[in-house]
N, C-alpha and C positions, 0 to 999 in steps of 0.2 A: 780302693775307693773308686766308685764309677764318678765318672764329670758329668755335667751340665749337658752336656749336648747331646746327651741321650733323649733330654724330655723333649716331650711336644707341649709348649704354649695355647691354650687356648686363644681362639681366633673373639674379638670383640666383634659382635655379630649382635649386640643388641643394640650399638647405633647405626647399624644398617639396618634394622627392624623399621625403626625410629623414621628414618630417610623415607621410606617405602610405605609407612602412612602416614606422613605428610605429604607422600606424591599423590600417592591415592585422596585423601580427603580434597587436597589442594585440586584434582583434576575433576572430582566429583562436584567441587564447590562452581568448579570454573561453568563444568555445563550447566549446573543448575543456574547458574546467574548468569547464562548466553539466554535457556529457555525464556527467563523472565523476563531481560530487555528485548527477546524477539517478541513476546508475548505483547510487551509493554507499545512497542514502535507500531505493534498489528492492531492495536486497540486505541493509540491513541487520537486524538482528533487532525484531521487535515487541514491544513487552510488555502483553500485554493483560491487564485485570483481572477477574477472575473469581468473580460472588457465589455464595456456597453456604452451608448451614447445615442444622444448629445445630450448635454445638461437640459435638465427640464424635461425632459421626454416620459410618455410612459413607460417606455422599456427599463429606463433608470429607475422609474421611482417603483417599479416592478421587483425590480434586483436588488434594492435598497432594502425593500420591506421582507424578499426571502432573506438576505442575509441577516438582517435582526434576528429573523426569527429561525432561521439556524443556529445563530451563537447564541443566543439567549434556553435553548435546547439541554436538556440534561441527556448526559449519556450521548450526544450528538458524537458522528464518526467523521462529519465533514463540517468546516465553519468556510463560510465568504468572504472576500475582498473585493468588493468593487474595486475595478480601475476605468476612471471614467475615460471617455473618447470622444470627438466629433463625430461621429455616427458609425454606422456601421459599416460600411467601409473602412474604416482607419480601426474599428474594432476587431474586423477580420486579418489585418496585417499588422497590428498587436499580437494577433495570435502566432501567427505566421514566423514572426521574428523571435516567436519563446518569450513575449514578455508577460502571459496569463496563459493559463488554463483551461478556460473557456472563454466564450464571447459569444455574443448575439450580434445574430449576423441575419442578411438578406438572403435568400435562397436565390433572389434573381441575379446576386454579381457573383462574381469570381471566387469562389471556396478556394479556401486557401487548401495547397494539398496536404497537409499535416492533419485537417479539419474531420473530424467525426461526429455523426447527429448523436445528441445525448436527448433534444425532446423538440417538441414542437413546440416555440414560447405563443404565439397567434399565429391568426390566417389573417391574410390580407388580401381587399378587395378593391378595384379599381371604381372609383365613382365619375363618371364624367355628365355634364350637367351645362344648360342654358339657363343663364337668367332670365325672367319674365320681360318682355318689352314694357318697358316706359307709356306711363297713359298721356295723351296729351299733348306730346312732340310732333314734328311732321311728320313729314312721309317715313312710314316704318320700312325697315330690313329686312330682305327674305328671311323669314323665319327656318331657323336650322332645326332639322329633326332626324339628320343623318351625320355620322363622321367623316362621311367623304363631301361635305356641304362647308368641311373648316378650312378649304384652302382659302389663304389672303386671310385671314380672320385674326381676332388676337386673342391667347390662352393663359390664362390665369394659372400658375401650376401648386397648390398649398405645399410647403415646404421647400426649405434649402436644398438638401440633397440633390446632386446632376441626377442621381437612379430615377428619381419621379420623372424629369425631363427624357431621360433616355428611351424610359420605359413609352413616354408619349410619342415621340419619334417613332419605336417601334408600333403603334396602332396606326397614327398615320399611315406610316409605310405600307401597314396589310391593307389598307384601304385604299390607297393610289394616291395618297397626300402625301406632295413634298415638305418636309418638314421646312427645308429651305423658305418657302414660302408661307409660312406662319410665323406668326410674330408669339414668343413666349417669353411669359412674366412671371417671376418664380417672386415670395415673399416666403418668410419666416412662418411657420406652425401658428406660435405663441401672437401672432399678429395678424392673424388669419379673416376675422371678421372685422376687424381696421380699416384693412387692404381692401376685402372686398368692394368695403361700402365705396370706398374712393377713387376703384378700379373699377373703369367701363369697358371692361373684357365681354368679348364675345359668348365664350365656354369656360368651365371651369375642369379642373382634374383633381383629384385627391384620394389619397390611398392612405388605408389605415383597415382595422377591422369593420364588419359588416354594422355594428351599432354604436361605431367612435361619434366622441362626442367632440369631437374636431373636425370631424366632414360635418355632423348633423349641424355645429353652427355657423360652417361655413354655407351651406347651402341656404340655412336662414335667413344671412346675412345678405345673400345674393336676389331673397327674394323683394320686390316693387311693388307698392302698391297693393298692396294684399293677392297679387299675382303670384302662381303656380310657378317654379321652374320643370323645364323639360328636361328627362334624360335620356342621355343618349347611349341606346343599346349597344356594345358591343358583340355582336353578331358572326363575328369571325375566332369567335375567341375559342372554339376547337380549332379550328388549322393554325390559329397564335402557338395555344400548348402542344401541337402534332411541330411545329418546327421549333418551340423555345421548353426543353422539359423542366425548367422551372416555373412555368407557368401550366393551371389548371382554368378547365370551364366551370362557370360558376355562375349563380343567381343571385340576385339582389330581391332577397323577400319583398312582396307590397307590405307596405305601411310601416318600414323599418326604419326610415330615416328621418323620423321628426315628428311624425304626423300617420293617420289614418291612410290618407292618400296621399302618401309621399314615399314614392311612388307607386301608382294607383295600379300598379300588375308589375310582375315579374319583369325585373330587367337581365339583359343579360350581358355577363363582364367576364373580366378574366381575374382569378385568383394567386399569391404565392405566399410561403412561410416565412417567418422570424423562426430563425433558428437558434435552438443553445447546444453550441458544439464545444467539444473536446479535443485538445492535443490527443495526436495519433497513441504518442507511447507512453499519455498517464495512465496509472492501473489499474486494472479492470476491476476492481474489488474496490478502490477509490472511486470509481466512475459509476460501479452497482450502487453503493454508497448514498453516493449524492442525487441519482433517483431516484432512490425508495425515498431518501429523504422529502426531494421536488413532489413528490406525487403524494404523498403522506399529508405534505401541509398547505396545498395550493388552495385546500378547499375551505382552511381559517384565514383564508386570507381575500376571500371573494365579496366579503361585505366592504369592505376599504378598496381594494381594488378587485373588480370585477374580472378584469383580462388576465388574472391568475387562475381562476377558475378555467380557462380557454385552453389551458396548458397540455396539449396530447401526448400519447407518445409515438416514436421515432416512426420510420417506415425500416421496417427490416429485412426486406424482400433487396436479394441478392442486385437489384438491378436500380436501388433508388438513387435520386440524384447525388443525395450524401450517403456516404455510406454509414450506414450506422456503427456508433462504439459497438466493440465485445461487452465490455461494464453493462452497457444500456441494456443492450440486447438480451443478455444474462435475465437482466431484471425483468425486461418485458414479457421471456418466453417461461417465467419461474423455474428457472437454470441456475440463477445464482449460487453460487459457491458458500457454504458456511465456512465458519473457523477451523474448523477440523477438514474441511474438504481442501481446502487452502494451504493448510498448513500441516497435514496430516504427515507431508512428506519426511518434513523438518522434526516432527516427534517420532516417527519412523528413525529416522538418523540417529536422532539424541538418543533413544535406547539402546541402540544399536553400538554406539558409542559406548556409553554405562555396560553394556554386556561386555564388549570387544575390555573397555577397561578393567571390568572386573578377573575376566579371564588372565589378560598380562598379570596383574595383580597376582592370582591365583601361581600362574606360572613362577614368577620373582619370586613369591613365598616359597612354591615348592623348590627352587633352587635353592633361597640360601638355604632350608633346611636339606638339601644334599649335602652341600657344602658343612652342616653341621653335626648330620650325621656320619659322614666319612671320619672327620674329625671325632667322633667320639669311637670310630671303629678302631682307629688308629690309638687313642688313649687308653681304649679296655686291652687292645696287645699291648701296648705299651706297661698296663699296671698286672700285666700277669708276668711280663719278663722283670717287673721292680717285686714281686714276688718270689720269683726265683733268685733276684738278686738278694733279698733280705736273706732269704735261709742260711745264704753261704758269706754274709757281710762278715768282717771280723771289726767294725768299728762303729762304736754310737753313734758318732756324729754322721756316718753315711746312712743309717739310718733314721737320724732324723730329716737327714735334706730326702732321704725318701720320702718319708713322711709327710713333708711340707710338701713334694711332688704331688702326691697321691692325694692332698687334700684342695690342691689346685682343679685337680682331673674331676674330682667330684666335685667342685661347686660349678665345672663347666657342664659337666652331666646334667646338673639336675635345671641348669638353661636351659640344654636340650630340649629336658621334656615338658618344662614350663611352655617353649616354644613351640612344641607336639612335633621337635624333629625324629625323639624317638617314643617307641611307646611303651605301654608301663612292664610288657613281659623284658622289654631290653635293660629298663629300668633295675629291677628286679635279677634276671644274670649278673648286673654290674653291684649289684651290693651284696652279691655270692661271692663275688671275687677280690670286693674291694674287703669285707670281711675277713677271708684267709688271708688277703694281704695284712693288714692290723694283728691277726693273730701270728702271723711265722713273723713280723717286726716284735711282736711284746716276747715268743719264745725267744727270739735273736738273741734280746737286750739281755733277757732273763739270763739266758747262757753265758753270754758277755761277761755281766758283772759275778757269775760264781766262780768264773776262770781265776785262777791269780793271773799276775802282769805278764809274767814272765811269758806262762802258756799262751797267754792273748800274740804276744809279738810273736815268739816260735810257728805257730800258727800261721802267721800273717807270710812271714818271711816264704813259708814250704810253701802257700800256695800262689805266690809271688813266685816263686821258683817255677812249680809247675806251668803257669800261665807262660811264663817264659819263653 
């Protein structure tokens, strides 16, 4: 009788199958659902925070009324958050300290260096102005018609802000007036024509845009008697912006401030911008974003407030005082990045991935089936030597654990080819063989049982001998 240890067991190789597409499904699942949270995080809306100030101001209620009308937006890629400030100063170093994303800021103070132009929110213009003299009092005051005529004098300045005071200082200065010896009186915006009326100031100053209706009521306010005020040309105001490049030369249309003849010919002043800048390293496609948005909707928003309509964009010339965002600039030069320009990389990759995976995959599969057909190279020797062992068996029962061997071998076979380890011509040799095997097992048995006992054992004994 031959033992057991001659067979080869089939290897279970149908839960490794099993492993190997659960890894594959499980890693295809994986990128397809990285695709669609990158997808998702690219598309979904931003909400950036936004410093401006002072309460009450137009810049506030400017930034109030984009952010509505951003978040109220369908399909919007950017939404707002005001963060309110005492003005812009203290809005510029909100910025500065990472606590907003943007802010409106003054072009004439200190940019913060993190600070990028994302647009021009207005222009601003410098107004300075005599009140009319009094009818009726005594001896009148030389009448001033010059800035270098305000030394000793006292100055009215509209607005809290030190910037408006400093900025005055500065025209004194280009004029030969020591500031030292001017006396200035600064009042509240929102108190502007109050003030006036109760303030016997010499000259007045006030900055805003060229048709605010905060200079135009202060200057009303200022006027006596149905008297004219004078203003007072700034006239040096190219050597101002040749030594300060936040400041420009600039005109004061006639008849822009109130009235037909107010002022009755061109004055001349110095100009600078309210800016809405950007953190250096928000993203450029964040920052493209919220321009096209800015510029898309400033123009439904100029019946309510007009100074949105005012809203330019950047200056992009390599040498401006701010330098402009990349986002911005994208937007302004029509550079901007699509989705696919953006992102092209990351779908580049992911296929790239899906291929390199499918490959492994490929590979894995065609190892185990090495490993499946070796194993069945090894079982078809093996059932052609359990065929030469059946001719010469002298016992049933070793013929039937043959049997039960060789019906093991075939049901591993025909995994194989379920699995396409082998194919149908290997198929096919293997039930050439496994056939004579079945046929020299049935003549075996046949012979077996026509022997008497006696011959069966004699038999057995002599080639037990021989083997010997």
């Amino acid at each position: 009788m031959t033992d057991g240890s001659a067979s080869i067991s089939p290897k279970p190789l149908r839960s490794a199958k099993r492993r190997l597409m659960f890894v594959l499904i499980a890693g295809a699942l994986a990128i397809i659902g990285a695709t669609i949270a990158g997808y998702y995080f690219a598309v979904r809306p931003v909400t950036l925070r936004i410093a401006v100030g002072p309460a009450n101001s137009d810049d506030l209620k400017v930034v109030q009324a984009l952010a509505q009308a951003f978040n109220n937006q369908q399909h919007t890629q950017v939404k707002l958050r005001p963060v309110q400030t005492d003005g812009a100063s203290a809005s510029a170093q909100t910025l500065a300290d990472g606590k907003a994303d943007l802010a409106i800021i003054r072009g004439d103070l200190d940019v913060p260096k993190n600070a990028q132009a994302v647009a021009v929110l207005r222009k601003n213009v410098v107004v300075m102005w005599v009140p009319p003299a009094a009818k009726g009092k005594g001896r009148k005051a030389a009448k001033i018609t010059k800035i270098a005529q305000l030394a000793g004098r006292k100055i009215g300045v509209v607005g809290r802000t030190p910037a408006n005071v400093n900025l005055l200082k500065l025209i004194l200065t280009q004029y030969g007036v020591d500031p030292m010896k001017v006396e200035i009186v600064q009042f509240p915006a929102n108190e502007a024509v109050e003030a006036i009326k109760n303030l016997k100031a010499d000259a007045y100053l006030a900055v805003g845009p060229a048709n605010s209706k905060l200079t135009i009521d202060a200057i009303t306010a200022s006027a006596k008697d149905g008297g004219e005020p004078t203003f007072l040309p700034i006239d040096a105001s190219e050597a101002i912006a040749q030594n300060h490049p936040a400041y420009e030369a600039a005109e004061i249309p006639a008849g822009s401030l109130g009235s037909a003849d107010r002022p009755d010919d061109e004055v001349k002043t110095i100009s600078f911008s309210h800016h809405i800048v950007a953190r250096k390293g928000l993203s450029d496609a964040t920052v493209a974003a919220f321009t096209r948005q800015l510029f898309a909707i400033r123009q439904s928003l100029k019946n309510d407030f007009p100074l949105a309509a005012k809203i330019e964009t950047p200056d992009t010339d390599k040498d401006a005082t701010i330098p402009v965002h990349p986002g911005a600039a994208a937007f302004v030069d029509g550079e901007e990045k699509t989705f696919l320009d953006r992102y092209s990389d990351y779908i580049w990759w992911s296929l790239m991935a899906f291929s390199a995976m499918g490959s492994a995959g490929a590979w894995f599969a065609g190892y185990l089936k090495q490993d499946e057909r070796n194993t069945n190279t090894s079982q078809r020797e093996r059932l052609l030597e359990m065929l030469k062992t059946a001719r010469q068996s002298d016992s049933t029962d070793e013929l039937d654990q043959l049997q039960a061997e060789a019906d093991d071998i075939l049901r591993h076979t025909l995994d194989c080819f379920e699995h396409g380890a082998i194919e149908e011509g290997t198929l096919t040799a293997f039930n050439i063989a496994l056939e004579q095997f079945h046929n020299a097992v049935a003549d075996r048995k046949a012979l077996l049982l026509s022997m008497p006992q006696n011959l069966q054992r004699t038999a057995s004994q002599f080639r037990a001998a021989g083997t010997a």
